[in-house]
Each structure stands twice: as structure tokens, then as C-alpha cells.
C-alpha positions as CSV (number, residue, x, y, z in Angstrom):
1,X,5.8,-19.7,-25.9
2,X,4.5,-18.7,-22.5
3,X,5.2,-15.9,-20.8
4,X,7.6,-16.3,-17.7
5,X,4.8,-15.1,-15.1
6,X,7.2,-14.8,-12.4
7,X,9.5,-12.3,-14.3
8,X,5.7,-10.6,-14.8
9,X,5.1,-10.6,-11.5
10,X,8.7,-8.8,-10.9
11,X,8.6,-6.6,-13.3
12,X,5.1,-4.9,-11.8
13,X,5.6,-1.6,-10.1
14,X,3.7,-0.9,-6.6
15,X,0.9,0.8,-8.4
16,X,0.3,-2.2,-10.5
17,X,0.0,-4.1,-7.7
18,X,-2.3,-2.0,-5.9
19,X,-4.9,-2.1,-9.0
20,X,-4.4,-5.5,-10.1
21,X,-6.5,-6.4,-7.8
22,X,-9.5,-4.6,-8.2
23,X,-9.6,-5.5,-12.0
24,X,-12.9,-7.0,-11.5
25,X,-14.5,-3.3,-11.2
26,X,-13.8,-2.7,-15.0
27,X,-14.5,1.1,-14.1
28,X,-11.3,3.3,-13.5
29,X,-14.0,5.3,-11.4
30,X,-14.2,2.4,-9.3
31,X,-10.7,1.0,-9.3
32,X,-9.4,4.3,-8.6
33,X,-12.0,4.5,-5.6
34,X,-10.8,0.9,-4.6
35,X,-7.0,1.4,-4.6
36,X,-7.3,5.1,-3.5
37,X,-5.2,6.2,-7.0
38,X,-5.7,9.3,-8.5
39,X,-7.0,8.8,-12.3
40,X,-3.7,9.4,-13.8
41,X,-2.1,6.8,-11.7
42,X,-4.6,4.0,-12.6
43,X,-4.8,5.3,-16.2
44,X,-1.2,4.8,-16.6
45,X,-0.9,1.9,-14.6
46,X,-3.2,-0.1,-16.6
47,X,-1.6,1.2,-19.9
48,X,1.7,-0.6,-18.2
49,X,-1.0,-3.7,-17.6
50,X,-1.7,-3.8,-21.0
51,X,1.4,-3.7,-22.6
52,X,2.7,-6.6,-20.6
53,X,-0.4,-8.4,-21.8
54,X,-2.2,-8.3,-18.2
55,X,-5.7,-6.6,-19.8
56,X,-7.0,-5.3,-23.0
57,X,-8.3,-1.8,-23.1
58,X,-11.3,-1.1,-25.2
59,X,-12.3,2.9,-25.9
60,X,-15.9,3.6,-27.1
61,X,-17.2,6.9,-27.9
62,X,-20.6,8.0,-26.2
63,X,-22.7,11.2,-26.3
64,X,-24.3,12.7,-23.8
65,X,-27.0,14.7,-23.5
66,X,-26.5,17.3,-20.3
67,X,-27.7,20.9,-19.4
68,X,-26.1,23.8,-20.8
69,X,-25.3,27.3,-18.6
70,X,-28.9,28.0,-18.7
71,X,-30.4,24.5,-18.7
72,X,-28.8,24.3,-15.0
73,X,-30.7,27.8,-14.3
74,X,-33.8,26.5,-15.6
75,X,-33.8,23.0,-13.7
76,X,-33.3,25.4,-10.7
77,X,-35.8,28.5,-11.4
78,X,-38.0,26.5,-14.0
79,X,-38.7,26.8,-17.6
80,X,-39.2,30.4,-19.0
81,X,-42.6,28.9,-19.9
82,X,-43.3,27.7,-16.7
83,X,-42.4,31.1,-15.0
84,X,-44.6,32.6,-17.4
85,X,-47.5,30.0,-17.2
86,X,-47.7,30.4,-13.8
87,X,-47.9,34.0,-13.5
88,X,-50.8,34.0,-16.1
89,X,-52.3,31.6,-13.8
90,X,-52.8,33.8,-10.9
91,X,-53.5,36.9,-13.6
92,X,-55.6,35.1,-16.4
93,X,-54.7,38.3,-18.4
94,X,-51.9,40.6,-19.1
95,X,-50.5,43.3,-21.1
96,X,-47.5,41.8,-23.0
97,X,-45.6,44.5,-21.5
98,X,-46.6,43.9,-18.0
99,X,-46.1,40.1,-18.8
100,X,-42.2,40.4,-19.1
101,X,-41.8,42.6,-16.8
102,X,-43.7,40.2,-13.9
103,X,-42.3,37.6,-15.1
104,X,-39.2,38.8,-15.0
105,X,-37.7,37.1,-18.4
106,X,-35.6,38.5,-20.7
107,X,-36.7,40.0,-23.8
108,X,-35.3,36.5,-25.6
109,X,-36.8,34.3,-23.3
110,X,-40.3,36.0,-23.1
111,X,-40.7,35.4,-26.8
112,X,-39.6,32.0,-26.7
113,X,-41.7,31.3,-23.9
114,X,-44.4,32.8,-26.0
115,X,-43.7,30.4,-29.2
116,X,-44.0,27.4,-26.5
117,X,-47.1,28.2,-25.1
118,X,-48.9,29.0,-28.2
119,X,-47.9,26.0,-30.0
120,X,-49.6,24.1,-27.4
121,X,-53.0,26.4,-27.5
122,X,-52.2,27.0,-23.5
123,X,-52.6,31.5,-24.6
124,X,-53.9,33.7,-26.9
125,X,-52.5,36.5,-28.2
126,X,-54.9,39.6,-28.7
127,X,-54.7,43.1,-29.0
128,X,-51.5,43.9,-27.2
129,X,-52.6,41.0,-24.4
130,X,-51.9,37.6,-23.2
131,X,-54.7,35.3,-22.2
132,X,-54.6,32.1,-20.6
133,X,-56.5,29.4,-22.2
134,X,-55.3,26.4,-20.8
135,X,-57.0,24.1,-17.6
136,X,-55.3,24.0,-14.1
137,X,-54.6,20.5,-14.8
138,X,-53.1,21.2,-18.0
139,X,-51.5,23.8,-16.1
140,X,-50.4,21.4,-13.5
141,X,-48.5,18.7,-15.0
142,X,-44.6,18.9,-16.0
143,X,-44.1,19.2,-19.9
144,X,-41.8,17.1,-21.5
145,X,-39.2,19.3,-21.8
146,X,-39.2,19.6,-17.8
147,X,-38.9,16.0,-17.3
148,X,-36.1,15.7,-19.9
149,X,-34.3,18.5,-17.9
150,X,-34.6,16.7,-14.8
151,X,-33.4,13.4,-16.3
152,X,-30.3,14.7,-17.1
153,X,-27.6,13.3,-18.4
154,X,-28.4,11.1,-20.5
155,X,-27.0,8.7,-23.2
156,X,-27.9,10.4,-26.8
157,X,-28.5,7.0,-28.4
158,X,-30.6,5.6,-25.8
159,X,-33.2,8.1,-26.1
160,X,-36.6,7.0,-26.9
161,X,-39.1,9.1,-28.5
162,X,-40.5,11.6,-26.1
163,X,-37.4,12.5,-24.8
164,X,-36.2,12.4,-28.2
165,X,-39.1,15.3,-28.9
166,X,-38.1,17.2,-25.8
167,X,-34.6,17.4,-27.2
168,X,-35.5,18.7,-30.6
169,X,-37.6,21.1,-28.8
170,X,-35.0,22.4,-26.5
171,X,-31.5,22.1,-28.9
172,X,-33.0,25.5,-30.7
173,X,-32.8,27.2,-27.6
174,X,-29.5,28.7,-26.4
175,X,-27.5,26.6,-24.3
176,X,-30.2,25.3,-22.3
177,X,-28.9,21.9,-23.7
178,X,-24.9,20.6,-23.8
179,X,-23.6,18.0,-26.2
180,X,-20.4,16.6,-25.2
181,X,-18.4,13.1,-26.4
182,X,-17.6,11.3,-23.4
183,X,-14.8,8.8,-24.0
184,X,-15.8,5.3,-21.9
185,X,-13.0,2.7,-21.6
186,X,-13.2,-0.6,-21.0
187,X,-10.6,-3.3,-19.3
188,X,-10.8,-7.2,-19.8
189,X,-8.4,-9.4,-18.0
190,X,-6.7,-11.4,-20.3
191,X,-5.8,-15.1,-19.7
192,X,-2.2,-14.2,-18.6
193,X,-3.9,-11.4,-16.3
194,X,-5.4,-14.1,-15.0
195,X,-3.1,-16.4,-14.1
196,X,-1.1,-13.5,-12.8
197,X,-3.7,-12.2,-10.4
198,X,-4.0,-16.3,-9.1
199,X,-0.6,-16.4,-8.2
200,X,-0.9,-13.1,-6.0
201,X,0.9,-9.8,-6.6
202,X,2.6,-9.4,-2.6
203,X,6.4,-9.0,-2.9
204,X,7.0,-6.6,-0.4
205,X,11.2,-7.9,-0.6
206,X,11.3,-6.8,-3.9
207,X,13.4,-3.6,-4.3
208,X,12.4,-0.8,-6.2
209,X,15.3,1.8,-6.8
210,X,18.9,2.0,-5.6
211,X,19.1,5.0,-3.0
212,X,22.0,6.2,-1.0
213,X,20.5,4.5,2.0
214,X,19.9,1.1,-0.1
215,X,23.5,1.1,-0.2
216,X,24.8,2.5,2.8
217,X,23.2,-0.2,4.6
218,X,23.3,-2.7,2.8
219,X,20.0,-3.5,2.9
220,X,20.0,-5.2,-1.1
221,X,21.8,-7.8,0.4
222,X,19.5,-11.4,-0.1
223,X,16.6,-9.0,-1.7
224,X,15.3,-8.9,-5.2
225,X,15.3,-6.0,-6.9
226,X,12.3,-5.5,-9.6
227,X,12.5,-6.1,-13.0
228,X,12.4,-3.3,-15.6
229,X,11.5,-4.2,-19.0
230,X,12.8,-1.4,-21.2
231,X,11.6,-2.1,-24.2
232,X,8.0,-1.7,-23.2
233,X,6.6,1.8,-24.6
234,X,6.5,4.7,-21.9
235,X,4.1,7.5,-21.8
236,X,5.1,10.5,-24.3
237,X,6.5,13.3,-22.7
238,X,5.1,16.6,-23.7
239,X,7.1,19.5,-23.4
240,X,6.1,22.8,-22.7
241,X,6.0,25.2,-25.3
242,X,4.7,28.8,-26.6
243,X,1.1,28.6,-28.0
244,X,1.2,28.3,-31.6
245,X,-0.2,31.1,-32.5
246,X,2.0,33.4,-30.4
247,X,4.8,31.7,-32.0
248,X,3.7,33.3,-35.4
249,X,3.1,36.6,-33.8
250,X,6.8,36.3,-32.6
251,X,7.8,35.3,-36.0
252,X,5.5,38.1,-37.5
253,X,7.3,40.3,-35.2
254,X,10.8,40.0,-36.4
255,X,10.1,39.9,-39.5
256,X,8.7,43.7,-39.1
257,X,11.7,44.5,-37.0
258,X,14.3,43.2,-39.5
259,X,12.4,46.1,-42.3
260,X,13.1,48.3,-39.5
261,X,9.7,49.3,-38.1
262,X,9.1,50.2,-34.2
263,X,6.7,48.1,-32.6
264,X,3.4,50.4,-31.4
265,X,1.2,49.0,-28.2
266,X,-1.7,50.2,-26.5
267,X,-5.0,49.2,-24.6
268,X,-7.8,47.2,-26.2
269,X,-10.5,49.4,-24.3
270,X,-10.3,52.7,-26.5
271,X,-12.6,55.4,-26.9
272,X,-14.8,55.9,-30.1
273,X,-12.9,59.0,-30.7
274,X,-9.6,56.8,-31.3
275,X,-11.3,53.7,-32.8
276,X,-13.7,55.7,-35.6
277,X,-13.7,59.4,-35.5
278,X,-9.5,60.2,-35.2
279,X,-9.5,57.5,-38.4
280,X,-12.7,60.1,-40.2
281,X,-15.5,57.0,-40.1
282,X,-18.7,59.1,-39.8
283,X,-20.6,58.8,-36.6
284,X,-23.6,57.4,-38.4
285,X,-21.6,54.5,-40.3
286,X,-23.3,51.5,-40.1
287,X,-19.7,50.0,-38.4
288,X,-20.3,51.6,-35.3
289,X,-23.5,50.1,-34.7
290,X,-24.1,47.7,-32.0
291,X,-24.1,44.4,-34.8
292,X,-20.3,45.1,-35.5
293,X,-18.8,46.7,-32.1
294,X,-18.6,45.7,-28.3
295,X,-19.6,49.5,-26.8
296,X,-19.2,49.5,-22.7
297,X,-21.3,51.3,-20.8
298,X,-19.2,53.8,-19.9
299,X,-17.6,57.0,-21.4
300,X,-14.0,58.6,-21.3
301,X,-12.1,62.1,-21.7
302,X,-11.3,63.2,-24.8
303,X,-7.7,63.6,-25.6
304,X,-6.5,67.4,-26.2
305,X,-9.2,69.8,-27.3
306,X,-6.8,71.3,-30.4
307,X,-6.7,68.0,-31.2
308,X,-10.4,67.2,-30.6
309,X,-11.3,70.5,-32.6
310,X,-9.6,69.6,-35.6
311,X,-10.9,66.2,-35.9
312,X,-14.4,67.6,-35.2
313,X,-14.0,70.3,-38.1
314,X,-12.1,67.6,-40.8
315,X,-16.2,65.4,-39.9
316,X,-18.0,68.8,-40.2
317,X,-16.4,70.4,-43.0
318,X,-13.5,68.7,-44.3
319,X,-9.8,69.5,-44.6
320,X,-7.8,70.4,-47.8
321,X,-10.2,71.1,-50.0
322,X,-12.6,68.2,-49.2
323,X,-15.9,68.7,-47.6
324,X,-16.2,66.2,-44.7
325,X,-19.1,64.3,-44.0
326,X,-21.0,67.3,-43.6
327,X,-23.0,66.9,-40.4
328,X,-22.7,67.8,-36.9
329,X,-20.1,66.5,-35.0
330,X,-21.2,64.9,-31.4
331,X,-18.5,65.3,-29.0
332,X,-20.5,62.8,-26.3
333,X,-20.9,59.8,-29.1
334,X,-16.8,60.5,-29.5
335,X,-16.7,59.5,-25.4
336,X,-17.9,56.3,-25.9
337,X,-15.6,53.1,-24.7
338,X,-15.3,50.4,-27.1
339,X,-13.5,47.0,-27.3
340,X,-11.3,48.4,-30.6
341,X,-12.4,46.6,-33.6
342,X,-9.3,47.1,-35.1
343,X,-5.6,47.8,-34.6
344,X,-5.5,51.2,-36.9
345,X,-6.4,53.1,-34.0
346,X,-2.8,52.4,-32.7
347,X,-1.5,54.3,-35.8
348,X,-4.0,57.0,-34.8
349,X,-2.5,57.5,-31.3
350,X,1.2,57.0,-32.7
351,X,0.8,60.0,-35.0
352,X,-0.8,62.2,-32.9
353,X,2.1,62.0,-30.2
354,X,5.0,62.4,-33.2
355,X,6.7,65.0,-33.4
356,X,8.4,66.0,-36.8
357,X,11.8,65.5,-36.1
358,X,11.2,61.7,-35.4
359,X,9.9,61.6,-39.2
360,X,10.5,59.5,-41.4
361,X,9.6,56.6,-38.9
362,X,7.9,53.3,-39.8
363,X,5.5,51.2,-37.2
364,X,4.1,48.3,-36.8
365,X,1.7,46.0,-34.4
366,X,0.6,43.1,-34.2
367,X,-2.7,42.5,-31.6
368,X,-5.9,41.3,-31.0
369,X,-9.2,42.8,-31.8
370,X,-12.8,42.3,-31.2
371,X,-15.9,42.3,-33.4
372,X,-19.4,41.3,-32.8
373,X,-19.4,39.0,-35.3
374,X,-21.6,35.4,-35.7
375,X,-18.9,32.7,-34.5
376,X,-18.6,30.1,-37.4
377,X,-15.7,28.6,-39.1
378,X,-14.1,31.5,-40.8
379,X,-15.9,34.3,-38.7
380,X,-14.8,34.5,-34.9
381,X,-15.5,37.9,-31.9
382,X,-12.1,38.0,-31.7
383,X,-8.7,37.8,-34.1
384,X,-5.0,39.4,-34.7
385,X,-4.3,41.9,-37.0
386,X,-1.0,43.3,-38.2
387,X,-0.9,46.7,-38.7
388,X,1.5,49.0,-40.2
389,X,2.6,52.6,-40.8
390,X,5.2,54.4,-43.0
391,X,5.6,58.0,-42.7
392,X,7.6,60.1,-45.0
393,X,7.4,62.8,-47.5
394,X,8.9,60.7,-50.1
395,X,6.8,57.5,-49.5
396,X,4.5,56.5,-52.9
397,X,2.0,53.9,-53.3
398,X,4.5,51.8,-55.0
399,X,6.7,52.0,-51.5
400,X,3.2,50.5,-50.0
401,X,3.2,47.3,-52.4
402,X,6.5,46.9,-52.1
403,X,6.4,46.4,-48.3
404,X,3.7,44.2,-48.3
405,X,5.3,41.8,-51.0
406,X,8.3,41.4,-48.9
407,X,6.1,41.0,-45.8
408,X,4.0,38.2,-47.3
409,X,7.0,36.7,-49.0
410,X,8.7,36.0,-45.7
411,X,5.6,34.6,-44.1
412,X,5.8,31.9,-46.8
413,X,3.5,33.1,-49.4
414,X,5.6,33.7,-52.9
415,X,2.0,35.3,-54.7
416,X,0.7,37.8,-53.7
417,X,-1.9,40.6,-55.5
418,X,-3.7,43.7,-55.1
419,X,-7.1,44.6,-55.9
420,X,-8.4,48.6,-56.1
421,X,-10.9,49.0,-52.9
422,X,-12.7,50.8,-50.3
423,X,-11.9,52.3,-46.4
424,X,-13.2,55.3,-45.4
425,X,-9.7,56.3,-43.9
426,X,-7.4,55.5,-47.3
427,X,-6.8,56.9,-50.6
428,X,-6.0,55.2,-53.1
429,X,-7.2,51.7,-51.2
430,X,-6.2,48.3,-52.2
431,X,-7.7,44.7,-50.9
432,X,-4.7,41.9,-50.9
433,X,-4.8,38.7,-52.0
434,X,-2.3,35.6,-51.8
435,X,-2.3,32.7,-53.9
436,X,-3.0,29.2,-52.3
437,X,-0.7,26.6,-54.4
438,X,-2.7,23.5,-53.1
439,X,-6.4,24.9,-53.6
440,X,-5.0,27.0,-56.5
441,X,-7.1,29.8,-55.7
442,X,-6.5,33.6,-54.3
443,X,-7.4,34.3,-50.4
444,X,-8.6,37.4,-49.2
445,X,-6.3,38.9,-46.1
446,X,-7.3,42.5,-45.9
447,X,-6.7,45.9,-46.9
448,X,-4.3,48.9,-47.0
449,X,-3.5,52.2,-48.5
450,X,-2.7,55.6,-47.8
451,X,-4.0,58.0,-45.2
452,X,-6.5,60.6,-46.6
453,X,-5.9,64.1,-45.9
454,X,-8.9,64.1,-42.9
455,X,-7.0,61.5,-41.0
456,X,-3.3,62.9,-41.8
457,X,-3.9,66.6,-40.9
458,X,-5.4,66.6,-37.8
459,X,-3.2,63.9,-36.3
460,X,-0.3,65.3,-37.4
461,X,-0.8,68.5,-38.4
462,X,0.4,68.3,-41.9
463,X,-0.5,66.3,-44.8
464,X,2.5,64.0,-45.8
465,X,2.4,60.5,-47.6
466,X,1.5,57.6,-44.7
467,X,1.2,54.1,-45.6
468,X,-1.2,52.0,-43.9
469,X,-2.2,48.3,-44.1
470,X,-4.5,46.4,-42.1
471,X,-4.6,42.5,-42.9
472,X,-5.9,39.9,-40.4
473,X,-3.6,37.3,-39.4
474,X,-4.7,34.2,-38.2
475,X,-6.0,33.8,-41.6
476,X,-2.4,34.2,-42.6
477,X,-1.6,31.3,-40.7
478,X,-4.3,29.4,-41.1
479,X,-3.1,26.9,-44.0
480,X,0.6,26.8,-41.9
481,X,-1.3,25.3,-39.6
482,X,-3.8,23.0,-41.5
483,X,-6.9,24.6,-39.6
484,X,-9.8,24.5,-41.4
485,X,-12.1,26.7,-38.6
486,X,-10.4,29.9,-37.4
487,X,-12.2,28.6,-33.8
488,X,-9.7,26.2,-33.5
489,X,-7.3,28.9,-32.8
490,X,-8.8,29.3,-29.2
491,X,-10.5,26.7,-27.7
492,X,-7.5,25.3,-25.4
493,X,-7.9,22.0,-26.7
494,X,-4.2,20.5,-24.9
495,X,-4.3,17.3,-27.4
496,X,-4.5,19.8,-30.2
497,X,-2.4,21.8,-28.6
498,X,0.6,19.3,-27.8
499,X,0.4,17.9,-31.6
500,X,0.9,21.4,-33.2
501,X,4.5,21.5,-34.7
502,X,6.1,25.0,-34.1
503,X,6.0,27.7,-36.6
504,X,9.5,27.6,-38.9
505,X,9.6,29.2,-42.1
């Protein structure tokens, strides 16, 4: 049967009508540009359309091929290579040295600009020197990867093969290239539509709500009052919500709270002193190093100087009968500002501000950390970890287990195991491990034990029993979740966002 078209044309709302007309366009650029409607409006208004059988909507996927943070500088400034090319131009021959400094390239883009130019014979590289080798006009005229630049954006799959070159050539280079999937919708007016849009779409007596006015006046009386279909769909509401991943932290955070553990907090700028030496890592550890820490380029006060002397002397020459690390302490590399890599150097701080008639205590904290790692699905620069202290003269390594088990257990995880490991700040050390009952195999979450003497003593001026674990958590919460790449935790995606069910255990 037929639609009734005039209970169609009723039932449209005054956006409807305004881009019914302009249906023709087929862009919602267009049409939004035509009936001067934001892109939500038309979006949403043609949904409406298409549901009452006005249009069909088609969705293709496209990608596109646009410049990246640096591709923009480059289309602007030029090529590295070109910057380079034409200094040599004016120079014939340089010192490498006084190459990059002219040129004014980084250290990164001066040896990519090298690879580029030597590929193509334009220089020769000879004792310590650049020379030029290439023609003027060779010089002269834009490579392909400058004309692909300036092309930009284009369609991936429309390509053809020296563009296709230029991108192979330019994708290896950091984000000098951006590949995005841009989603491209297209309307077709149906049969009804058209019929619809024949009749004409003007019914200014047609009333749209009931207001006090409406009916203080009167003014319904011999009007026509639109026609709501209700059971058309209706856009999904979204409500606002905590992130999902502060939602277990908050859940994390109770569950500490309900063992009865204080929560610890501090700043994620510390000094070196805090992050590595007050926890005994020797200054020459390959973790400090640049690969595995954000340093600043600045430097701080050290904390007290009793403090600072026995932390010194614990690196120099050990405490309680150990022998340190037996070198010599530097006071300036202690100075040193990092992001922390890690949330034990809240523990640190905690114990060196207790004072002993506050023990036994237990802590705990729960906080982001930073490490300059290579992003990839299970490595990210920055994570939560949940951190933990117990300190009391009775407190064994069995007490240590035992809190963890009950920890894991309530986060949902009924295996859990301990391996013998390795920190330079515990002693005995364990790794921990949970058991996966889909996969069927143990995950690695991270490590605890029990303060050694060189940490305990000079922090807190006595060596007593302190449990200490360390695990990562958004690993922990990974499989809650169902995310595969721990990236996923941070890139503000709102679909991915709105979908994720909250965290209940």
C-alpha cells in the first residue's frame, strides 16, 4: 500500500522542510550551505528523511592521503632536501658539520636529506665533505615528492604511479604524511521523496508544539498541528559518564581503602634523587638513561641534607653490613627533574616524612607514570600503576602475598602466582602473574617485595619489614575491557568512548 503523502508531508519538522529542498546537492556540505543548517541539524534531519522513506543513505569508506605536522612545515619552508640542495648550490662544497649547521636541519632531517640526495647521485660524500654533483637544471625542477606535497589531499586509491612512488618515499619519514579514513555519505531520493518534494513542503499553518501562548490565545483554533510518528527510531542519547578507565582507578581505589590503606599523592615532576637514588638504583643504571626516562632541563633542591647524606653513604658504602654500589655519589646528577617513571617514589617520600609513632601504617596509590618507551600495542609513554606499602615490625613476606591475592581477587582475577625476581630496591623480589581463563595462559603484571636495608634505613632511619609492590594497571584492566592495544586507552575516540560499559565487578 501507498504511503499517505499528506500525513508525510505533516509529519515533517521545519528542518525537514528546509533541506528537502536542496536534496538535489547530495553533499551535506552543500545542503548545509544551502539551507544555512549546521551539520548536525542536516545530519539528523536526513536520518528523519530516511526513516520515513524520503532518501536512502549510502556510507562509503575513503582514505586520504594528507600532510602530517611536518608535511605542513615542509609545503611551507620546503623539503629538508631541498633546503639542503640549495645551500650546496650556492657552496658546491661543505664540511658535513658546517652543512647542518647552514642548513639549519635537525640532526634527523640532515641525514635523511642526505639518504635522498644520494640515492639520486645529486652528492658525494668524501672525507668528512659534501659535494654537489648534480646540474642546475637538475637542481631546478621540483622532485616528486614536492609535487605530491603540494597536491595534497588526495584519494589513496586513486593514486597513479608517480605519486604512488612519492608516497612510499615519504610514509618512512615522520609525520611528514597523514593517513586518515574519511567517511563519505551519500543521499538518493527515493520515489516517495519524490513525490513528496512535487507536492511542495510549505505549511506554514501547521503547528508545531503546544505553548502557554498557543493556548492562551487560542491561536490552534482552525490550524493543524503536525503529526508525530512515534514509532519512528530517535537518535540515541548518550549520557555523560566518568572515563572508563578512571572508573577502575575509583574501583581500584576502594578496594585499597576497604584493606585499610591511606591513599599517598604527589607531583609527577620529581627529582632523580626521589625517583632513583632515595629507592638505591645506582646513578649509572642503564634505567636512568635517556632511552627509558623523560629528564627536563632543569634541576631542583635536594630535600634535607641528613637525609641526603645518608642516602649518599647507603650508594657509596652501603648500610647494615652491605657495601653499596661502591662509587662516588654525585649530588648534581641527584638534582635532576624527571617525569617519574614510576609511582615507588611516592613510597619514598611517604617514609621519609613518618614519624614512628604513626607505624604500623599501610599506603597505597594509584597514578600515572611516564617512560620513554616505543608506542605499540602493549608498550605506551605513559600508564597507571598501583603502588603499595605496609610498614610494620611484624610484616613477613607471606603478609606481602597475602595482600596481593586479596587485591587481585577483588579485581576479578581468582589465579594468581608469584615468580622469584629482580629490583634493585627489594629483597626477596617476586614478578606476579594472573591466569587468563579464556587464553588459558599466565599474564605478567609486575613486581613486588620487600624494601632492602639501603632504601629502609635512610628513609626511615631504622630497618623494619616494608612491603612494596608495583604492578601496572591498565594491563589489569585490559581483558575487562576487551582492548587488545593498551593505546586505545587514550586516544579520546567518543564512539569508543560512549560504547564502553562501566566497570562492575
Amino acid at each position: 500500500m501507498e504511503p499517505n503523502t499528506n500525513k508525510i508531508l505533516e509529519s515533517l519538522s521545519p528542518n525537514e522542510r528546509k533541506i528537502i529542498q536542496h536534496l538535489e546537492e547530495k553533499s551535506i556540505a552543500e545542503i548545509c550551505k544551502k539551507s544555512s543548517l549546521d551539520k548536525v541539524s542536516v545530519t539528523r534531519s536526513l536520518e528523519y528523511l530516511k526513516n520515513k522513506g524520503i532518501v536512502s543513505i549510502f556510507t562509503k569508506q575513503k582514505k586520504i592521503v594528507d600532510v602530517g605536522v611536518n608535511g605542513a612545515l615542509y609545503r611551507k619552508k620546503g623539503l629538508p632536501e631541498r633546503r639542503l640542495i640549495n645551500l650546496l648550490n650556492e657552496k658546491r662544497i661543505l664540511k658535513l658539520e658546517d652543512a647542518q649547521k647552514q642548513s639549519k636541519l635537525s640532526e634527523e632531517e640532515f641525514k635523511a636529506s642526505l639518504g635522498v640526495l644520494k640515492k639520486k647521485a645529486f652528492i658525494e660524500l668524501k672525507n668528512e665533505k659534501i659535494i654537489l654533483n648534480a646540474k642546475k637544471e637538475e637542481i631546478s625542477k621540483k622532485s616528486l615528492e614536492e609535487i605530491f606535497i603540494e597536491s595534497l589531499p588526495l584519494e589513496y586509491n586513486s593514486l597513479n604511479s608517480e605519486q604512488m612512488f612519492a608516497f612510499k618515499s615519504l610514509e618512512k619519514r615522520r609525520n611528514i604524511l597523514e593517513l586518515t579514513d574519511e567517511k563519505i555519505i551519500e543521499i538518493e531520493v527515493t520515489e516517495l521523496g519524490k513525490k513528496i518534494i512535487s507536492l511542495g513542503t510549505k505549511s506554514s499553518e501547521l503547528i508545531e508544539q503546544i505553548t502557554p501562548e498557543v493556548l492562551q490565545k487560542e491561536s490552534w483554533k482552525g490550524k493543524r498541528f503536525r503529526r508525530y510518528d512515534i514509532s519512528l527510531p530517535v537518535s540515541k542519547i548518550e549520557g555523560g559518564k566518568r572515563h572508563f578507565v578512571n572508573q577502575a582507578v575509583d574501583y581500584a581505589r576502594n578496594i585499597w581503602k576497604d584493606m585499610g590503606f591511606k591513599e599517598m599523592s604527589g607531583d609527577m615532576v620529581v627529582s632523580c634523587f626521589w625517583n632513583f637514588d632515595a629507592l638505591f638504583t645506582a646513578q649509572d643504571h642503564p634505567v636512568r638513561e635517556m632511552q627509558d626516562t623523560f629528564f627536563l632541563n632543569k634541576k631542583t633542591e635536594l630535600p634535607d641534607k641528613k637525609l641526603v647524606k645518608a642516602v649518599k653513604e647507603s650508594h657509596e658504602k652501603g648500610v647494615d653490613n652491605s657495601i653499596g654500589w661502591n662509587y662516588s655519589w654525585n649530588e648534581e646528577e641527584a638534582k635532576k627533574l624527571v617525569l617519574r617513571t614510576h609511582t615507588t617514589c611516592l613510597s619514598a617520600q611517604t617514609l621519609a616524612k613518618l614519624k614512628p609513632e604513626e607505624i604500623p601504617v599501610k599506603f597505597f596509590a594509584i597514578g600515572k607514570c611516564f617512560r620513554n618507551e616505543t608506542l605499540d600495542w602493549s608498550h605506551g609513554f605513559e600508564f597507571n600503576q598501583t603502588e603499595g606499602i605496609v610498614i610494620d615490625k611484624n610484616a613477613n613476606f607471606r603478609h606481602l602475598l597475602g595482600y596481593l591475592k586479596q587485591f587481585f581477587k577483588k579485581m576479578g582475577f581468582e589465579k594468581v602466582r608469584f615468580r622469584p625476581g629482580y629490583f634493585p630496591y627489594t629483597e626477596p623480589s617476586v614478578e606476579i602473574d594472573v591466569f587468563h581463563p579464556e587464553r588459558k595462559v599466565w599474564l605478567e603484571l609486575g613486581g613486588a617485595g620487600i624494601f632492602r636495608p639501603e632504601v629502609t634505613i635512610p628513609l626511615l632511619g631504622k630497618n623494619i619489614p616494608i612491603l612494596a609492590w608495583g604492578p601496572g594497571f591498565d594491563r589489569i584492566i585490559m581483558d575487562y575491557y576487551k582492548i587488545k592495544d593498551l593505546r586505545d586507552f587514550y586516544k579520546n575516540d567518543l564512539a569508543q568512548l560512549r560504547k564502553m560499559r562501566f566497570w562492575v565487578k
